[in-house]
N, C-alpha and C positions, 0 to 999 in steps of 0.2 A: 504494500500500500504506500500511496507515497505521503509521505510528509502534510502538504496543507489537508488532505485527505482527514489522517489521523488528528491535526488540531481541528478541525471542524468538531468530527465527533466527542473529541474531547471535552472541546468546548462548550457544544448543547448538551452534553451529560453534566457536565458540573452546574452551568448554567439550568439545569432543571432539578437539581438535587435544589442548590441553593434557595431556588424559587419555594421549593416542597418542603426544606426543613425552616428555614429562614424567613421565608416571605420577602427576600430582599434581591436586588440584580447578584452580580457578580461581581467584587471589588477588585480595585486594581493587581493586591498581592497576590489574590486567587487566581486572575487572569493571567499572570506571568509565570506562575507554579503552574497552572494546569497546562499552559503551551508548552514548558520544558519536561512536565511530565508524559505528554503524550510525543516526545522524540526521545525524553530519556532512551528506549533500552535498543534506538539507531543509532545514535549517539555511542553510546558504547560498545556495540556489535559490532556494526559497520567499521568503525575503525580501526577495531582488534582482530577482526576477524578480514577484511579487506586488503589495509593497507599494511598491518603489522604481523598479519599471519598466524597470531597466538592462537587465536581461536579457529576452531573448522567453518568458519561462515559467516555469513551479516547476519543471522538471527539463531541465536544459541544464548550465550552466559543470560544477559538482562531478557530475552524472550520466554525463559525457563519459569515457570511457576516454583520450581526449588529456589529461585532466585528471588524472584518477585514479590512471595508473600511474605517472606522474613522481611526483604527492604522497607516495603508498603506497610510493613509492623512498625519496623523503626523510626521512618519517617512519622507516623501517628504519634505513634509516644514522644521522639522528641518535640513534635508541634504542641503537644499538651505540656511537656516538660515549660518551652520555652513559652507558652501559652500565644500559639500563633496554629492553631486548630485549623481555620478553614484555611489556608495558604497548605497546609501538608497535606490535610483531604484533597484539595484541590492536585495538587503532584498527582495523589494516590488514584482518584478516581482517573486524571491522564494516561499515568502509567496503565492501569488495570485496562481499560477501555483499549491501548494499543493492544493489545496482546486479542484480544478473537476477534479485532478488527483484522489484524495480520492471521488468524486462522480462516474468516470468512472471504478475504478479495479473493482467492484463487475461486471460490465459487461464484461470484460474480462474473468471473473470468470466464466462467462454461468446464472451468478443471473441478476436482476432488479437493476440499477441504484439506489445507497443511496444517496438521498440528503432531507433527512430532517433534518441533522446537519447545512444547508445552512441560516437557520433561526433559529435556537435554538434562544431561550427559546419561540419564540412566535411560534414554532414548537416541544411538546415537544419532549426530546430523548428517545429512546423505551429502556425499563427495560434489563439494564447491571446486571446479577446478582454475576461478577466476584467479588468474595471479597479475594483470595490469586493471586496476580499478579503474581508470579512466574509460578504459574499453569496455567495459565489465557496464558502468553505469550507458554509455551510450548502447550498448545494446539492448541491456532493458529499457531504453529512452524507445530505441526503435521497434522494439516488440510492443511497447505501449501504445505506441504512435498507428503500426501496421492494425492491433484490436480497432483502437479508435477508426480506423476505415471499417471495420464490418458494421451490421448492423446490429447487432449485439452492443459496438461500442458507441454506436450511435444511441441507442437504448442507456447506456451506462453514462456518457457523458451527458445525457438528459438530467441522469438522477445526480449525477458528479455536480454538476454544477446547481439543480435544486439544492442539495448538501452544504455547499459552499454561499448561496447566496442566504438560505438556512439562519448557518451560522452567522454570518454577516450582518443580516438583520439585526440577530439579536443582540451582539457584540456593538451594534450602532443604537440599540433600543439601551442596552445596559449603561451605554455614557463613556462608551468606548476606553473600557476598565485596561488599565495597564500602560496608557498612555500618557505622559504630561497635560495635564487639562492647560490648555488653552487662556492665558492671562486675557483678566476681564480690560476692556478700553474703559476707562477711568475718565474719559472724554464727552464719551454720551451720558454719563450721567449726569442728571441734572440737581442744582442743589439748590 
């Protein structure tokens, strides 16, 4: 899945939690934790696995539910340690939301459900043989590209971008959280 993909989703989950337990939008801390939580575990993967080799893949170590939920533990607790609760939810619910978002694309794709990164290592991950990342991301640029001409992906880029404008709305309805607000002109007011 790629990236704005997953902050999308992200986004309307936390943004609909916060609605349902809070009664309130989305605040700027939340907004910035739930976008890093929902690249967190490509951020890690990706370049352990990619560029550095450590790892067998771009979705292993941070895609692993043995990984995940102990993090997503610690992160909580510390948020309540340091008493900054919704900003660590916010992560948690990002993080969590990546992970069967990255199990369900390949079925939107017309493939078979991927989830044996859901257990890595005690699942192993099937033979990555990318060793130039550069190439590595342009051919899945061009395999995305080649879907987007069927009409399958004509279908999906329908819903891709409902998704995105989705989010977008809301993100502009909430007061565009995570952003510097905008200094008031001191001009038009009248005294």
């Amino acid at each position: 899945m790629w990236p704005w993909e997953h902050l999308a989703i992200g986004y309307l989950a936390y943004a609909a939690l916060s609605r349902v337990v809070w009664h309130e939008p989305t605040t700027g801390p939340a907004a910035i934790a739930v976008a890093f939580g929902t690249q967190f575990p490509d951020l890690v993967d990706k370049p352990l696995g990619w560029w550095l080799g450590v790892l067998p893949g771009g979705t292993t170590l941070a895609h692993s539910l043995l990984t995940a939920v102990p993090l997503s533990l610690a992160v909580l607790v510390t948020g309540i340690v340091l008493e900054r609760e919704r900003p660590a939810l916010a992560f948690v619910v990002g993080y969590l939301s990546h992970l069967p978002a990255d199990v369900l694309y390949p079925v939107v794709l017309g493939r078979d459900p991927k989830t044996w990164f859901l257990f890595w290592p005690l699942h192993p991950a099937p033979s990555d043989d990318s060793t130039d990342v550069l190439l590595h991301v342009v051919e899945l640029a061009e395999q995305f590209a080649a879907f987007l001409a069927s009409p399958l992906g004509a279908l999906y880029l329908l819903g891709e971008l409902s998704l995105l404008a989705a989010a977008a709305w809301l993100w502009q309805r909430d007061g565009r959280p995570g952003l510097p607000r905008a200094p008031r002109d001191r001009s038009a007011v009248k005294r």
